[in-house]
Each structure stands twice: as structure tokens, then as C-alpha cells.
C-alpha positions, 0 to 999 in steps of 0.5 A: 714475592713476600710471604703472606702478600697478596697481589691484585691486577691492574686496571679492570681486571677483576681478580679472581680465587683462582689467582688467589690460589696461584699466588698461595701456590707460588709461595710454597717453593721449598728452600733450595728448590731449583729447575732447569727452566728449558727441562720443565718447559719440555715437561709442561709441553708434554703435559700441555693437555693435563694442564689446559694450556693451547700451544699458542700459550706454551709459544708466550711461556717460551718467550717469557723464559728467555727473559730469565737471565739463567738456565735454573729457575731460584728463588735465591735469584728471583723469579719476575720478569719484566719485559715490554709488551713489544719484546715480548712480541718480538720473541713471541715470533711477531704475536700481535699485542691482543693475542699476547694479552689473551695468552697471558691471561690464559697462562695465569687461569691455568696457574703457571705464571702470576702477575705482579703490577705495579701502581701504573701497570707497567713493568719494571725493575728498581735496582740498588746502589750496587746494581742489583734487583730490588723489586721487580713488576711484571710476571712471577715464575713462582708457579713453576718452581713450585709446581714442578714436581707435579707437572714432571710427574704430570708429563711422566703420566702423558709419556705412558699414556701416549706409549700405552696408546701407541702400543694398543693401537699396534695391536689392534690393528695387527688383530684386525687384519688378522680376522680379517685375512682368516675369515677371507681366506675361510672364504676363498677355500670354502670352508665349513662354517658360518662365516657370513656371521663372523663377518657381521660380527667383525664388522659390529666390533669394528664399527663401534670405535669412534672417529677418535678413539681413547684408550678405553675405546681401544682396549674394549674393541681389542679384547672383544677383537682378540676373542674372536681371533681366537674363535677363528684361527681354534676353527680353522685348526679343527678344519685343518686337522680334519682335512689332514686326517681325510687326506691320509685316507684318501691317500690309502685308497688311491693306492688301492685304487690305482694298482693296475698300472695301465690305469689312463687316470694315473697318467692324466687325472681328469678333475670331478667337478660335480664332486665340489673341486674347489676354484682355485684348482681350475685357476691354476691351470688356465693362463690365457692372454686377451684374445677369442682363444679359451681353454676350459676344463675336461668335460664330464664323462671325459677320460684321460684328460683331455682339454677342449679349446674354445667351450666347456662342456655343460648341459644346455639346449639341444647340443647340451655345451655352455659356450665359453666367450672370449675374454675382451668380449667379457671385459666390454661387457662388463668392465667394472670387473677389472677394478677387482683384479689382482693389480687393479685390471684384469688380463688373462682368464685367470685374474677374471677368476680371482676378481670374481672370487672378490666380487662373490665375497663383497656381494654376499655370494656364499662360497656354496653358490659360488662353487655349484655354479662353477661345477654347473658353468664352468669356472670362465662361465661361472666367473663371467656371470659374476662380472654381469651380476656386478655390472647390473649390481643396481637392478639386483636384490640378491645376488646369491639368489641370482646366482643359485637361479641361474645356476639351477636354470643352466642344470636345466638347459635353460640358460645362455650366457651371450645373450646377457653379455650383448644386453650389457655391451649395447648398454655400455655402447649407448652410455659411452655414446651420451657421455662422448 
């Protein structure tokens, strides 16, 4: 392109400054300037957003730079090209003659190729008597030579921002699991705390990420999401040291305690559960398949240890026991429950304890509740009743209201477990009889 000139498209398009710009643009390659035409292409596609370009474009830019005869872009050695509009859709991968026009014009408003008409709009070359190119009508690749440093340091910014994101978003997601997992955990073990509160403001913090999230977005989420990690794990660290420090304790007075070694304790040490024994040391001991066969914990007042098979013992009506139910007799009744196994279904009492330590967890249940209908109920009991709570989940305000209710009725003698459970199998019975 001569220095100074000026070129104005073809029939009815309408030329505009933006194009003017191009073309002053196009004229300012330094001398000696040169590029390898397929490493700046690479760069404008990694700097495709910076650039305001589609894909489609970039796929009409590739196929006008096959039609540069060498690999580094010169001006020494020119810079139009001039192919038909029928090539160009050949090497376009078969784009229909309208959506190549609209791509052109899109790569030209974005500043990376300019037009060069000729006085009929067509493109061609004129050669000399020794063959070479004299002047060439069709589409300047001086936009990209001269814009080349720009659109590399452009493509170098796209690579760190996409690392930058990349980076925040593993850490994010690292940090998001881990207040997640702490505060459950904080929850199954009943620790001290008001961990109801962390868990809405976990939920405040996650909720504020859009579907899709900037960088900014990210590292605001991942600052405030870090703090409250931090919150957590310096409270459970005080817990833990606490916890060691009454355990040492607990170990000097045992040793008083038991000196006499015909002590039966010793041997067989029953487990106190209206001194707050937590679940999961009664989900430890249980492991029974799905039959009417039910082992429960040693009643109060017992001694030595001792296991009563088929009941647990706890206060109700005149001959003061809770009966434990069997197993596939609780899963009838309230199937949903085996959804919140460990592996998706529920097979021995132990894994319905488990899914009810998750249900309590999803329905509000505080570990409090929890844990005083468990010393009430029993843990099978305890567990069984949380699976009726879910199964009627729609007729329930408050569950953890429910619970303490039940709990308070059964210190009472005033509750029994089998008539829920016969009210929910005839409901299920009457459901799976409409739906067959």
C-alpha cells in the first residue's frame, strides 16, 4: 500500500473512520518488520476476546493466510491477497458465499485485514514482464504485521488471565470443600458451637457467585471463603486441645477409680447414655443384616455389659421398654430413607444410623435434639424416627421441634414408635396400589 493513499470499498459499501484508522494503521510497519504468519495467527486466536472477533472469522482469517505464498508475513514481499470468492470458500471449509461476506466485514471492523478494491470490485493481481506482482487488488495483511506486537502482548495477557483463573478456581473449590467437610464433620461429632450460623453464612458466601463467574467474582468469594475456613478449623483447634486436656483428666481418675481389680466395669463397661455418649460409639457396635433380629445397647441400670436382643430399654407405658422394630419393617415404611445410605441404600442398622445422622444434618435437626432422642430412644429408635420425620417431610413445620416433642413424650411413657410405622406402610401400600 503507498504511504498516504487512501482506499474506499467497492459499490455500496459505505466507508467508515474505523476503516480510515486501519489503513493509517496498516502503513506504520517498521522497516524489516517481519512475523511468522501461523505464530501470530495462534496469538490472535488466543487473544480472539480481546480483539472482538467470532471463531467463524478466525476460520476466514486462516483460510486468507493460506493464500500468502510464504510462512513470514513482509512487506518487502507484499502483503494483498486475491483469491475468489469461490477458493476462499473451498478453504473456508465449504462457507456459503453470504456468511463469508459477513466475516470479512467483520474481520476488517475489528482492524485485522483491509480491503483494496479495484475499479470493478474484483480481485486480481497485474504482473511485469519478469512475472512479478505489480499491484494486487483484494485483501492487505498490513494490519497484522503492523499490530503484531500489540495482539502477542494481547495473547501473552489472555494466557495469565486464563492461568490466573484457572489457579483461583482450584482454590476455590479446594476451600469450599473444605468448610464444607469441617462444618459436617463439627456436626456429626457434636461439637460446641453455633454451627447452624456458620452454615447460613457458608451458604450466603456460596450463593453469591453468578452462573458465570469473572475473576473478581472469584477472588472476592475466595477471600471471604479462606476467612471463614480459617474461622473454623482455629474453632475446632480449641475444641480439640479442650478435648485432650479433659481426656488426660479422665484418664487420671479412671485410674483411681478402678483400682480394685475385681471391678465387673473393668472387664465389660456398660455405655452411660444419658451422660451425652455420642452416636457414632453405638454405631460401632451394631452391624446387623435385614431381618427381625435387633441388637440394642445396655439398658440403664444394667451392669456388667450386658446386650438384650430384640428391644432397648427405655421408659414407656406400664412395662417401661421402647421396642425396637426389625429392620425391613423400617425400610417399608420409610423408604426414602435408603437414598442417604453410605453407598445410595441402607442394609444393616448401622448404615440406617448413618443416613439419619445426614437426614438430621439436611432437615435442621440440631446435634443436641439429635443426641437427647437418641439417650431417650434408643439409637435404632432414635434413627427409625428420623426416617418417619423424612418420609412425612411435607406435613412437618419443624422438624427439630418435632423431634425434641417426641423425645420429651417418650421420657414421659407417652410414645410408641409402631403406631407411625403402620400409618406410613399402609400409606405407601395405598400409593404403590394407585401408581400399579
Amino acid at each position: 500500500m503507498e504511504s498516504g493513499s487512501v482506499t474506499t470499498p467497492f459499490g455500496r459499501r459505505a466507508m467508515t473512520l474505523g476503516m480510515l484508522a486501519s489503513q493509517q494503521i496498516a502503513e506504520t510497519i517498521e522497516p524489516g518488520t517481519t512475523r511468522n504468519k501461523w505464530k501470530l495467527f495462534r496469538a490472535i486466536c488466543e487473544a480472539r476476546p480481546a480483539l472482538g472477533v467470532t471463531d467463524r472469522a478466525l476460520n476466514v482469517l486462516d483460510a486468507l493466510l493460506t493464500f500468502y505464498p510464504d510462512n513470514e508475513l513482509s512487506e518487502d514481499r507484499g502483503l494483498i491477497v486475491f483469491p475468489s470468492n469461490a477458493q476462499l470458500s473451498i478453504r473456508a471449509k465449504g462457507m456459503t458465499a453470504a456468511t463469508l461476506r459477513r466475516h470479512l466485514a467483520g474481520l476488517v471492523e475489528a482492524g485485522l485485514i483491509v480491503r483494496k478494491d479495484s475499479a470493478n470490485g474484483k480481485r486480481y493481481a497485474r504482473r511485469d514482464r519478469a512475472g512479478a506482482v505489480s499491484e494486487a487488488f483484494g485483501f492487505s495483511l498490513a494490519p497484522l504485521l503492523a499490530r503484531a506486537a500489540e495482539i502477542e502482548a494481547l495473547a501473552a495477557q489472555a494466557v495469565a488471565d486464563r492461568e490466573l483463573m484457572r489457579i483461583t478456581r482450584e482454590r476455590l473449590t479446594i476451600c469450599r470443600r473444605d468448610v464444607a467437610k469441617l462444618i459436617s464433620a463439627a456436626l456429626d461429632e457434636g461439637a460446641a458451637g453455633d454451627w447452624e450460623k456458620i452454615t447460613c453464612i457458608f451458604r450466603e458466601i456460596v450463593a453469591r457467585l453468578p452462573r458465570a463467574p469473572g475473576l473478581e467474582h472469584l477472588t472476592s468469594v475466595l477471600d471471604d471463603m479462606s476467612l471463614l475456613r480459617e474461622e473454623i478449623v482455629n474453632q475446632l483447634e480449641m475444641l480439640t486441645k479442650v478435648k485432650k486436656i479433659d481426656a488426660k483428666e479422665s484418664q487420671i481418675e479412671r485410674h483411681i477409680q478402678n483400682s480394685n481389680p475385681e471391678s465387673i466395669s473393668d472387664l465389660e463397661p456398660a455405655i452411660e447414655t444419658k451422660q451425652g455418649a455420642k452416636l457414632a460409639a453405638r454405631i460401632g457396635q451394631q452391624s446387623v443384616p435385614l431381618d427381625d433380629q435387633v441388637i440394642s445397647a445396655t439398658p440403664e441400670g444394667a451392669r456388667g455389659g450386658e446386650l438384650r436382643a430384640g428391644r432397648c430399654k427405655r421408659p414407656l407405658g406400664e412395662d417401661g421398654e421402647l421396642k425396637s422394630f426389625p429392620l425391613g419393617l423400617v425400610l417399608q415404611a420409610c423408604p426414602q430413607i435408603s437414598d442417604y445410605g453410605p453407598a445410595g441404600h441402607v442394609g444393616n442398622w448401622r448404615e440406617l444410623m448413618s443416613a439419619a445422622v445426614v437426614v438430621r444434618s439436611m432437615l435442621g435437626v440440631s446435634p443436641s435434639a439429635y443426641q437427647d432422642a437418641c439417650s431417650a430412644m434408643g439409637p435404632e429408635n432414635a434413627a427409625t424416627v428420623m426416617a418417619c420425620i423424612l418420609e412425612r417431610g411435607g406435613h412437618i413445620n419443624s422438624a427439630g421441634g418435632y423431634l425434641r416433642d417426641l423425645t420429651r413424650r417418650t421420657e414421659a411413657g407417652e410414645f410408641a414408635i409402631g403406631p407411625m410405622l403402620m400409618s406410613l406402610v399402609r400409606a405407601n401400600s395405598s400409593i404403590r396400589r394407585q401408581v400399579g
